[in-house]
MIMIMAR-755064 format. One record per residue (C-alpha): x, y, z; residue in one letter. Coordinates in steps of 0.1 Angstrom, whole numbers, plus 5000, padded with zeros to 4 digits. Layout:
N
r X->X	Y->Y	Z->Z	res->A $
...
***
This chain:
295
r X->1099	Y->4260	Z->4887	res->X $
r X->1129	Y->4282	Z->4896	res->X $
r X->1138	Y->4313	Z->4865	res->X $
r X->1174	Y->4310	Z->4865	res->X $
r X->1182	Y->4335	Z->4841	res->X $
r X->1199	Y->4364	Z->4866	res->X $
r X->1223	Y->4337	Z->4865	res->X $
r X->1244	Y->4326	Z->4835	res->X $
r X->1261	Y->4294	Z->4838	res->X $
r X->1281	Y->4281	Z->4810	res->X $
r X->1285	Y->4241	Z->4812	res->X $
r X->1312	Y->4224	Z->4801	res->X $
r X->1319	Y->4185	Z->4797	res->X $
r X->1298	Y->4164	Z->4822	res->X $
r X->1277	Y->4194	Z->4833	res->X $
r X->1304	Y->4212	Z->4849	res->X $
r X->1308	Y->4246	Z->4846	res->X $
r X->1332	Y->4264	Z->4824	res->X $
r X->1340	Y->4290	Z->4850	res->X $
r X->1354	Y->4270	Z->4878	res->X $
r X->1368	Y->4297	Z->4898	res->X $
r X->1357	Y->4294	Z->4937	res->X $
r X->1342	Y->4330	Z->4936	res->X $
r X->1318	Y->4326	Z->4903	res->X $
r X->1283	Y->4322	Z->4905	res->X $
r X->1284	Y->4296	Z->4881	res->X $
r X->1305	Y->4276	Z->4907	res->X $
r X->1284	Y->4286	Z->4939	res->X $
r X->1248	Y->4274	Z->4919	res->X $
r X->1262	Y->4240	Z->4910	res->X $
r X->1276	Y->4237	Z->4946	res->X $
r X->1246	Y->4247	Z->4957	res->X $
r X->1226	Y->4220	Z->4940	res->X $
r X->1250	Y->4193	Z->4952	res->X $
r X->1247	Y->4201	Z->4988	res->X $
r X->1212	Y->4198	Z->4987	res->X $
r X->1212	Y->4168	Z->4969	res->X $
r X->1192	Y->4184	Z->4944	res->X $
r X->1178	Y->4167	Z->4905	res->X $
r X->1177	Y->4191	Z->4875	res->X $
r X->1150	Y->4177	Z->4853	res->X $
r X->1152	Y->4198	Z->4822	res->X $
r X->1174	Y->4182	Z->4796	res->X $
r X->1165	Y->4201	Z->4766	res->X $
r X->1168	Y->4240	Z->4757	res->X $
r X->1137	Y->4256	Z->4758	res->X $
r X->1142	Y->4292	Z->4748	res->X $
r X->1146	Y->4301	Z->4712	res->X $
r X->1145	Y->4342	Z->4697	res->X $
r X->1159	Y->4351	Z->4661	res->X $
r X->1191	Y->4342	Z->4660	res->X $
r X->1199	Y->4338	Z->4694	res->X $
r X->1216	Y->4305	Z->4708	res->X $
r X->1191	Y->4282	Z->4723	res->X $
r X->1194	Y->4279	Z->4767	res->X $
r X->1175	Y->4264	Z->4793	res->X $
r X->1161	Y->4287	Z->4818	res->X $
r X->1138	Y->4272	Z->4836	res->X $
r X->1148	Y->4250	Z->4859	res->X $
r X->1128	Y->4216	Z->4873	res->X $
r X->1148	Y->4212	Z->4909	res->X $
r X->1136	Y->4183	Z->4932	res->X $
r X->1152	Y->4163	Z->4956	res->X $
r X->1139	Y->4129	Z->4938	res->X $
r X->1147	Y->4121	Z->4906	res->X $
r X->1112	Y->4100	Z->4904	res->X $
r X->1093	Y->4123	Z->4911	res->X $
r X->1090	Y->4141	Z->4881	res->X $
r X->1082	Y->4122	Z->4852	res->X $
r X->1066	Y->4123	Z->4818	res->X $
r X->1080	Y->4161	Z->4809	res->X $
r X->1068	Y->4174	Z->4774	res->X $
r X->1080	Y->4203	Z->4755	res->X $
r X->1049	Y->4222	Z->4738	res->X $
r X->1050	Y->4250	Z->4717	res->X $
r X->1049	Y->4287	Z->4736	res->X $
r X->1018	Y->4310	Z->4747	res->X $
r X->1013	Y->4341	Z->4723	res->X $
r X->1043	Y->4360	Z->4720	res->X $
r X->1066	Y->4345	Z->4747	res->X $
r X->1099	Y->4326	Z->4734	res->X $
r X->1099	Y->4299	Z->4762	res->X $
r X->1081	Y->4269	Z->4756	res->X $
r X->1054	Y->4255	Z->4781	res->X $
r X->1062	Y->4219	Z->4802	res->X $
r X->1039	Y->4197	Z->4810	res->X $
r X->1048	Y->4171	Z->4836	res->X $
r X->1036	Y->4147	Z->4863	res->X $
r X->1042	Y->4148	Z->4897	res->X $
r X->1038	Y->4114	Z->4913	res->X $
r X->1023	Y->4118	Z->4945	res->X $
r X->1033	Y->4086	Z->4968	res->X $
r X->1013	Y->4071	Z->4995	res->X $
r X->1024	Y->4081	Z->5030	res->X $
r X->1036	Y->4054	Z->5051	res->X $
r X->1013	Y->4034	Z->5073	res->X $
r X->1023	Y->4037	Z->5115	res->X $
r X->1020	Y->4005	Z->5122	res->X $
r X->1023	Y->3989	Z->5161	res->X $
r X->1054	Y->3967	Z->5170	res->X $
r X->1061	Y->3949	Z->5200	res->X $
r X->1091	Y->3958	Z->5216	res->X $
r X->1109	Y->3930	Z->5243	res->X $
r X->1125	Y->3937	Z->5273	res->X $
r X->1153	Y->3907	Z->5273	res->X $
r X->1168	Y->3927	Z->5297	res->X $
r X->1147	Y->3926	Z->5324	res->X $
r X->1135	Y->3886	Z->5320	res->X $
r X->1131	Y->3865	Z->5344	res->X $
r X->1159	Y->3837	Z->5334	res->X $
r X->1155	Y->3816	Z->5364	res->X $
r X->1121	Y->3810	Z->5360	res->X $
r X->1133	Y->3808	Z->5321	res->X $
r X->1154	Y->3779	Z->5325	res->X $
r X->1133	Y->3762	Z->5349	res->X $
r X->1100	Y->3757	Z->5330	res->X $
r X->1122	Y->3742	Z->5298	res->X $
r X->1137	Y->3719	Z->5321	res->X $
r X->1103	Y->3706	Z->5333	res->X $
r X->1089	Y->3702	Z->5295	res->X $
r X->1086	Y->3666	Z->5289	res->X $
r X->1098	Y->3672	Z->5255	res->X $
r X->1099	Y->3636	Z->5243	res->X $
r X->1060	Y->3629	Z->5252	res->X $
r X->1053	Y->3663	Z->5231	res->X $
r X->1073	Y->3646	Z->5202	res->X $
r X->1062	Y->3612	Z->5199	res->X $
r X->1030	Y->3616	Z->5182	res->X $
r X->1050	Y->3637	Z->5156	res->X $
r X->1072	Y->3618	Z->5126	res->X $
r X->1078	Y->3652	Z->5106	res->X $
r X->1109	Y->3672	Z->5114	res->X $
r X->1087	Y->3703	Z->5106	res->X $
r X->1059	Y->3694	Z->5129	res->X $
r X->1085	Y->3689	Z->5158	res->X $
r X->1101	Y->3725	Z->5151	res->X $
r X->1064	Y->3742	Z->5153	res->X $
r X->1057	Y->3724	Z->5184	res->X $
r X->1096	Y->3736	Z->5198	res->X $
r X->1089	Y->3772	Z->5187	res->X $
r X->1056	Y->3772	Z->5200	res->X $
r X->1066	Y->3764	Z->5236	res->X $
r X->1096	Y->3790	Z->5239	res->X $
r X->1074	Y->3815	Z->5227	res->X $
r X->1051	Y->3804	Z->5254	res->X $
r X->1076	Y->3810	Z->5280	res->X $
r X->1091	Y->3841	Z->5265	res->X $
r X->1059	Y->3859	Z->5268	res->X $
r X->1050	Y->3848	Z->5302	res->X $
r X->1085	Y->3856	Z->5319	res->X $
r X->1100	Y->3885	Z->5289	res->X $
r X->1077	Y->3917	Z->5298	res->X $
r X->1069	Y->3935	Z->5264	res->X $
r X->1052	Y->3967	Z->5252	res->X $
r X->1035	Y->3980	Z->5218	res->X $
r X->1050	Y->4006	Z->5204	res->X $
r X->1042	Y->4023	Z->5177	res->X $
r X->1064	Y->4027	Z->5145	res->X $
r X->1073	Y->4065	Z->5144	res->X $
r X->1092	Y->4068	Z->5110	res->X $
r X->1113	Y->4096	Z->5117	res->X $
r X->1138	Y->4114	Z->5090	res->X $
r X->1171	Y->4106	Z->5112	res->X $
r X->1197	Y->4130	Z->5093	res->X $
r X->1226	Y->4148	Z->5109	res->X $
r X->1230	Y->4137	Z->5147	res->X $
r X->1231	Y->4167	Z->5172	res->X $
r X->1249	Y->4169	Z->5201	res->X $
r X->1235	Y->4183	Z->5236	res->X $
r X->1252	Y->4212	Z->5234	res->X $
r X->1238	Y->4227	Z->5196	res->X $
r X->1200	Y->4219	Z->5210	res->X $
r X->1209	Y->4240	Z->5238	res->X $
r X->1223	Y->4271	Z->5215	res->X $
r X->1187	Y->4262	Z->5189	res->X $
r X->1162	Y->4264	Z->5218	res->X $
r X->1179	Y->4296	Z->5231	res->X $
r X->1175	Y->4312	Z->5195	res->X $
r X->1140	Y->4315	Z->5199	res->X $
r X->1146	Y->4336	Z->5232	res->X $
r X->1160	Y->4363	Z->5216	res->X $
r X->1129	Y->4362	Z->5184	res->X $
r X->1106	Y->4365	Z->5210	res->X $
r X->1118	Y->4395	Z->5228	res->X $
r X->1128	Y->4412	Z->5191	res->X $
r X->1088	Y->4405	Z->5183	res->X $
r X->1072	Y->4418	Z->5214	res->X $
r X->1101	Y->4445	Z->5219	res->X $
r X->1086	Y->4480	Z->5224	res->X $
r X->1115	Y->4500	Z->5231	res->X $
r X->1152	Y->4501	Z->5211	res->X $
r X->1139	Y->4473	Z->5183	res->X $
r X->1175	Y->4476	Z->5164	res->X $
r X->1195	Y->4465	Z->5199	res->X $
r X->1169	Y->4432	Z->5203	res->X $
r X->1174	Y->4422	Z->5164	res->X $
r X->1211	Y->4425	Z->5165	res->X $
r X->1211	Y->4402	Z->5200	res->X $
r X->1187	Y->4380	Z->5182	res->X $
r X->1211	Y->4375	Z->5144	res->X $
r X->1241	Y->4373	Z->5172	res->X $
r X->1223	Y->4340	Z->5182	res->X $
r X->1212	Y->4329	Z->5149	res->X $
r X->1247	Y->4336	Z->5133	res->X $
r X->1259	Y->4317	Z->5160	res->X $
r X->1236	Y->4287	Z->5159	res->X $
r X->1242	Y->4284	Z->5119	res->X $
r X->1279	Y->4283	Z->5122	res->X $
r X->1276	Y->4255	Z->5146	res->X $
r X->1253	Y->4236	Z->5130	res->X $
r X->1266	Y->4242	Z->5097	res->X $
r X->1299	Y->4229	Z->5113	res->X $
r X->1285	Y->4198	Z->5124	res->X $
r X->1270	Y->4192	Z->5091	res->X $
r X->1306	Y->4195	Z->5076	res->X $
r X->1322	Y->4174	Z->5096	res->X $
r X->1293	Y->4142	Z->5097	res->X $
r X->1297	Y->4144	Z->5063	res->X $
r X->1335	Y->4146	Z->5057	res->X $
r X->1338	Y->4115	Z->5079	res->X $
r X->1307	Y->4096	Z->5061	res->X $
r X->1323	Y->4099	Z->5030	res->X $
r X->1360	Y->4093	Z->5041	res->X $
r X->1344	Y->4057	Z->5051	res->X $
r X->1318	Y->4050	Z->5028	res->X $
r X->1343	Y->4025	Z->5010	res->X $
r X->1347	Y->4006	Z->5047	res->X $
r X->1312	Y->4010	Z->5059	res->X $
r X->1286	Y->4023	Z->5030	res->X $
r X->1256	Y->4016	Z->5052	res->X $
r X->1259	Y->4048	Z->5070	res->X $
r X->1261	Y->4070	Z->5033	res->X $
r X->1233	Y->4054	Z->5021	res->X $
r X->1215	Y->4057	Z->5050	res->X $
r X->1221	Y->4097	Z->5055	res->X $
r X->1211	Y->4097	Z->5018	res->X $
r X->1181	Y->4082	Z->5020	res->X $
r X->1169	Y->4108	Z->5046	res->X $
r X->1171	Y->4133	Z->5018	res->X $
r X->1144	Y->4115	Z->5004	res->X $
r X->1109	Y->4127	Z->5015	res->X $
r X->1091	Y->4099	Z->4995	res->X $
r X->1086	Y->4067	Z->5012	res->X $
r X->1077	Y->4035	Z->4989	res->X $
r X->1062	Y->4011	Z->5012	res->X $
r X->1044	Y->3978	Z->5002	res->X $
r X->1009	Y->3979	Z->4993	res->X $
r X->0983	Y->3958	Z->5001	res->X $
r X->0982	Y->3927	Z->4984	res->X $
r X->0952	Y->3904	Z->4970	res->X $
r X->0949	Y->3871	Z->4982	res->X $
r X->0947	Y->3835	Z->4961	res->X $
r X->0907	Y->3849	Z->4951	res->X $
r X->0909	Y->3877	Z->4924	res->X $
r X->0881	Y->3896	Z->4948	res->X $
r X->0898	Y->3927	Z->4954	res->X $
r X->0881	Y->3933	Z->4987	res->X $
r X->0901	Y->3902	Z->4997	res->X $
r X->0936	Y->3914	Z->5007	res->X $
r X->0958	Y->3914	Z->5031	res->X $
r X->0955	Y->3941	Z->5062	res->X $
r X->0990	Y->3942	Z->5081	res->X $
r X->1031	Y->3929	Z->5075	res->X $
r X->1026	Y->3894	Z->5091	res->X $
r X->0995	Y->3886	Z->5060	res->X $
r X->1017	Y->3905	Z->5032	res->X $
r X->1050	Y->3881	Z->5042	res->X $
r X->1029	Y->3848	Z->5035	res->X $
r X->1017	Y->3861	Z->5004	res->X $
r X->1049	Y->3861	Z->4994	res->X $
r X->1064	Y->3835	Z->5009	res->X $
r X->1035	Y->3815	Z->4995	res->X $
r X->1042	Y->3828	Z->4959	res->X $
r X->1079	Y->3818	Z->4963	res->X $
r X->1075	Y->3788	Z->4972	res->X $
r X->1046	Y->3781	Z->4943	res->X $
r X->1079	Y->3786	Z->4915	res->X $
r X->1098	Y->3756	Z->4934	res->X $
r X->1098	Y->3721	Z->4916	res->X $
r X->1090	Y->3696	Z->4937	res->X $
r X->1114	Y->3668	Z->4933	res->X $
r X->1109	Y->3631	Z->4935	res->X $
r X->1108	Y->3611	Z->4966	res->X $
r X->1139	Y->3586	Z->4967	res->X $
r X->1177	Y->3583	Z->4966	res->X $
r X->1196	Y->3611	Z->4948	res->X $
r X->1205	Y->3596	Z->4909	res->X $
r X->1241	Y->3591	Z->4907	res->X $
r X->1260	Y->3608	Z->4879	res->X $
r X->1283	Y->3586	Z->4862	res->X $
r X->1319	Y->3597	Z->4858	res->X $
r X->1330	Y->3605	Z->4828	res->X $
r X->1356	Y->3584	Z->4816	res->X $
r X->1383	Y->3599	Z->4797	res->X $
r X->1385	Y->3585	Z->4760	res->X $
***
């Protein structure tokens, strides 16, 4: 909950404010909120004396518009002139780390590659096998065969990081020299004022660089959002601290304690729903339509 009311903002049309000189505070909050991609969740005015004109003070600020929900007015405690809110705060599961192998196709062996196909007798490992299908598993299942004998690979592990502004040698350099200056401003014993001004000289510094770097990513992102989106949604999305991931599912039994335990079991459970809404059409020649004749 953030009190809001050292600051009076008058909104206009579309939530804007009235005053939008550059300078106002009324300008600088809403700015504020859209830099930081944040989600006022209070719709309704909720503070009511005499004849005084209803306002909304209290502000619901999240980053998420889904994570509030459910948000109830209810009648104030005692004496106060502000009504209560009740609200939920969904809570989502954290995502699961979950191990991927990762191929080296540069470093294969492509000789050796190339050699072992051409030795496959791939006519005798088709001839017992009518079905298209069947000949396809058998295909797949001999490369992949091959690929991990001569391919080397390596489990990794899936690290979901929040990827958001990319940094340049140079500003990681001027961050991990900021602490430098904290440190000796913490342990200083002698003139304390000399080490904090060295140590906001390096701050200062380190925000206007960073701050510039934000700018700019930004500026461009949204210069070619209509060319290349992917990269606004993405930078977006790492604004978002709650990941929806999919859930374990149950399998064709209703027990519960049945259900699927990694990706690979999730994707035929749905593949294997999918493909359950098909119809199955008759075996045979396609039907002709007749053409319609013109009267």
């Amino acid at each position: 909950l953030l009190e809001a009311s050292i600051i009076k903002i008058s909104s206009g049309a579309h939530g804007h404010p009235k005053n939008d000189s550059v300078t106002s505070k009324e300008f600088k909050f809403m700015e504020c909120l859209r830099d930081n991609y944040l989600y006022q969740h209070i719709q309704k005015k909720r503070r009511k004396r005499g004849n005084d004109k209803p306002s909304i003070l209290d502000l619901v600020l999240s980053n998420d518009e889904h994570i509030v929900s459910d948000i109830e007015y209810l009648a104030p405690l005692g004496k106060s002139d502000h009504c209560v809110l009740r609200f939920c705060i969904n809570s989502f599961v954290p995502r699961e780390l979950s191990k991927k192998t990762k191929i080296y196709y540069d470093k294969a062996d492509y000789n050796s590659i190339k050699e072992e196909i051409t030795k496959t007798d791939w006519e005798t490992m088709f001839r017992n096998f009518g079905d298209i299908n069947s000949h396809w598993e058998l295909f797949m299942q001999r490369i992949n065969e091959i690929q991990k004998k001569h391919v080397p690979r390596k489990e990794v592990k899936d690290h979901w990081r929040n990827k958001g502004v990319p940094v340049d040698k140079e500003t990681l350099e001027q961050i991990r020299l900021k602490h430098k200056p904290w440190t000796r401003f913490i342990h200083c014993k002698g003139n304390k004022e000399e080490a904090e001004k060295r140590y906001k000289r390096a701050l200062n510094k380190m925000n206007r660089k960073t701050k510039a770097i934000r700018r700019n990513f930004e500026r461009g992102t949204a210069l070619k959002i209509k060319e290349n989106p992917k990269p606004a949604w993405k930078y977006i999305k790492s604004k978002n601290k709650s990941q929806e991931s999919i859930q374990n599912l149950i399998k064709e039994s209703n027990d519960s304690k049945n259900s699927t335990k990694n990706d690979q079991e999730k994707a035929e459970v749905l593949s294997g729903f999918f493909q359950s809404v098909f119809v199955n059409e008759l075996p045979g020649p396609i039907p002709k339509i007749p053409d319609k004749t013109p009267h």
